[in-house]
C-alpha positions in Angstrom: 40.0 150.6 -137.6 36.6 150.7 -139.7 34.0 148.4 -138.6 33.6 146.6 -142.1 37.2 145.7 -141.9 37.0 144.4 -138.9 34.3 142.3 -139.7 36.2 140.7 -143.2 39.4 140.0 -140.8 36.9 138.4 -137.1 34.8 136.2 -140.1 38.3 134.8 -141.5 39.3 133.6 -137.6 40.8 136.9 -136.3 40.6 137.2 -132.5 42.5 140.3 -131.8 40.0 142.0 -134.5 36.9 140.5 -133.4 37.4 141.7 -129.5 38.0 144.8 -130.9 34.8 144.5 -132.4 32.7 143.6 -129.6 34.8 146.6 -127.8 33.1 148.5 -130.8 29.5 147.7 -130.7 29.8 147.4 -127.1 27.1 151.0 -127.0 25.0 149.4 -129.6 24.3 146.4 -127.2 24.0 148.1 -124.2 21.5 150.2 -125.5 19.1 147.8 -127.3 19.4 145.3 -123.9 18.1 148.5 -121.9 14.7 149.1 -124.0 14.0 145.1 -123.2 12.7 143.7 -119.8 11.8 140.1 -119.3 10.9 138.4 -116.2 13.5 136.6 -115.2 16.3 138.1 -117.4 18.7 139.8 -115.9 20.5 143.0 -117.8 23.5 140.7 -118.0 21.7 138.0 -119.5 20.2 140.5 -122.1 23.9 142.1 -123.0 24.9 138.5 -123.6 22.0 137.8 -125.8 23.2 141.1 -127.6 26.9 139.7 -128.1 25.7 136.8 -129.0 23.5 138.1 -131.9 26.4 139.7 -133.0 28.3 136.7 -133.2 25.3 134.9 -135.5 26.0 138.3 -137.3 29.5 138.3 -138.2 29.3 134.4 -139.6 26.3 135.0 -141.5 27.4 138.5 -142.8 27.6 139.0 -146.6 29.8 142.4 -146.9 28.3 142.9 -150.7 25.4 143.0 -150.0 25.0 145.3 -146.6 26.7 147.8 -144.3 27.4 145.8 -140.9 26.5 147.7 -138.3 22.9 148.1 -139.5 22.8 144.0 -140.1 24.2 143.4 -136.8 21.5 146.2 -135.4 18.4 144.1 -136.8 19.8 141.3 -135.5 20.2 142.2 -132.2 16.6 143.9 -132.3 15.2 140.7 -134.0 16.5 138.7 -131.0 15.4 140.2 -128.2 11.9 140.4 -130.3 11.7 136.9 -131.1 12.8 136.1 -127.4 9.9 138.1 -126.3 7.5 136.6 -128.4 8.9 133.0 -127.4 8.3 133.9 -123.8 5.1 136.2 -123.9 3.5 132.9 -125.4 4.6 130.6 -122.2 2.3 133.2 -120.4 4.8 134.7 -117.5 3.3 136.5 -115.0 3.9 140.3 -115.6 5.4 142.7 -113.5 4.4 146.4 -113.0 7.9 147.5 -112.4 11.4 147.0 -113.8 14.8 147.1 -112.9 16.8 148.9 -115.6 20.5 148.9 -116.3 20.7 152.0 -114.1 19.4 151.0 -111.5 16.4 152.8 -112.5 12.3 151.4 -111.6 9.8 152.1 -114.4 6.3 151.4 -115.3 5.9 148.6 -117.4 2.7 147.9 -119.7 -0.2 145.7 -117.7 -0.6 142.5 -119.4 -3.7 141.6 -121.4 -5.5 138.7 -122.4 -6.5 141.0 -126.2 -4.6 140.0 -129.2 -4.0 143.3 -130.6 -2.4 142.3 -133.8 -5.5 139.9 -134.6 -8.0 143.1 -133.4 -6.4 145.3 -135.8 -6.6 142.7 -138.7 -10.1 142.1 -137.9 -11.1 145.9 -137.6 -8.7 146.4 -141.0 -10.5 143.7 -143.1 -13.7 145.2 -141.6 -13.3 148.7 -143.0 -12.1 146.9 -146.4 -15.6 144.9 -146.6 -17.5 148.0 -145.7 -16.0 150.0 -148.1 -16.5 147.4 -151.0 -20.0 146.7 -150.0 -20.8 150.6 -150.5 -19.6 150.1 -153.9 -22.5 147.6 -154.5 -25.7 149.3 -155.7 -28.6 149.7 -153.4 -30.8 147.0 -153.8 -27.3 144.4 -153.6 -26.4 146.1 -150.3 -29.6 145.6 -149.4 -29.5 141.9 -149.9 -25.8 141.5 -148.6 -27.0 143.2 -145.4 -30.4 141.0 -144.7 -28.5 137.6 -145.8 -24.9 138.3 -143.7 -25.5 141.1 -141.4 -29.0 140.2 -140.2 -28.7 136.2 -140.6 -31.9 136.1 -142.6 -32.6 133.6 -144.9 -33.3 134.4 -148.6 -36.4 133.1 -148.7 -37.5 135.3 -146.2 -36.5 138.4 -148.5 -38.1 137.4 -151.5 -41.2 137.3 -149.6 -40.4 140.6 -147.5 -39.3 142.4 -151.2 -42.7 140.3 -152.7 -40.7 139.1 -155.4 -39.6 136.1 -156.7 -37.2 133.6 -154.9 -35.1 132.9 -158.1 -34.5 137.3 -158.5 -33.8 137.2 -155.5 -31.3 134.4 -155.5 -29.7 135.7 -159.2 -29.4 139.4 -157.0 -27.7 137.7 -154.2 -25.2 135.7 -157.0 -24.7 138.6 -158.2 -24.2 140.8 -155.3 -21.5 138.5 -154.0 -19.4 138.6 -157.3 -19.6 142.0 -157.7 -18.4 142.3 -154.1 -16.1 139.6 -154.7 -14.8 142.4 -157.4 -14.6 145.3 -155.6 -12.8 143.3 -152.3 -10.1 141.8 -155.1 -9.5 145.9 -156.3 -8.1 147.2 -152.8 
């Protein structure tokens, strides 16, 4: 029987249909549950998260909109991920090895105190600024650089440029909205 059928008759109270189900995705699970490993989780306990998510999947399932079987597929993988998260932020100890479904030990990833999502933001909204400050022309790089970069006051400038501290002050105004531009373009 196809699996969108099945779905239509398990979501009206069909029990024979929705075990068949289960009996259906049964692969799907199994092979989500292996590319996950947390402490303390066994691959039972993970397979049961999977049929589980499934479950959530069949109530909430709009057949017009989606094909099942790549709804229930996120779900599952959305799961496990949000499980993950959940327990990656209670700061388990990590192991170096794990126990998969086959019986099989691997290397797992050391754990790290970085926040690699919040690096790459950082370095990403770096490059943006760098880029939009090479934009500016010479003399407002030059005043972006000595206020921001170097932490020097503007007073400072004006008397390192020997001009006056209103210029200077109009330049910086100025260098900052035109930067302001330039950042709102990318």
């Amino acid at each position: 029987m196809d699996i969108e059928k099945l779905v239509i008759k398990a979501k009206e109270g069909n029990k024979k249909s929705l075990e068949l189900l289960l009996l259906k995705l049964k692969p799907l699970v199994l092979k989500e549950a292996q590319k996950v490993f947390i402490k303390n989780y066994s691959m039972e306990d993970l397979i049961q998260i999977g049929y589980v998510s499934i479950l959530k999947s069949i109530n909430k399932y709009n057949p017009a909109k989606k094909r099942f079987l790549g709804y229930a597929s996120a779900a599952i993988k959305n799961n496990y991920n949000y499980l993950i998260r959940e327990k990656s932020n209670m700061h388990f100890e990590e192991s170096l090895y794990k126990e998969t479904f086959q019986g099989l030990t691997l290397m797992n990833l050391l754990h790290s105190s970085e926040n690699i999502q919040e690096d790459y933001i950082k370095k990403e909204l770096l490059t943006t600024l760098y880029k939009s400050i090479d934009k500016l022309s010479k003399e407002e790089k030059e005043i972006i650089i000595w206020i921001y970069f170097h932490e020097k006051s503007l007073k400072s400038y004006s008397i390192f440029k020997n001009k006056n501290y209103g210029q200077c002050r109009y330049l910086k105004n100025k260098a900052l909205k035109n930067l302001k531009h330039h950042l709102n373009k990318i």
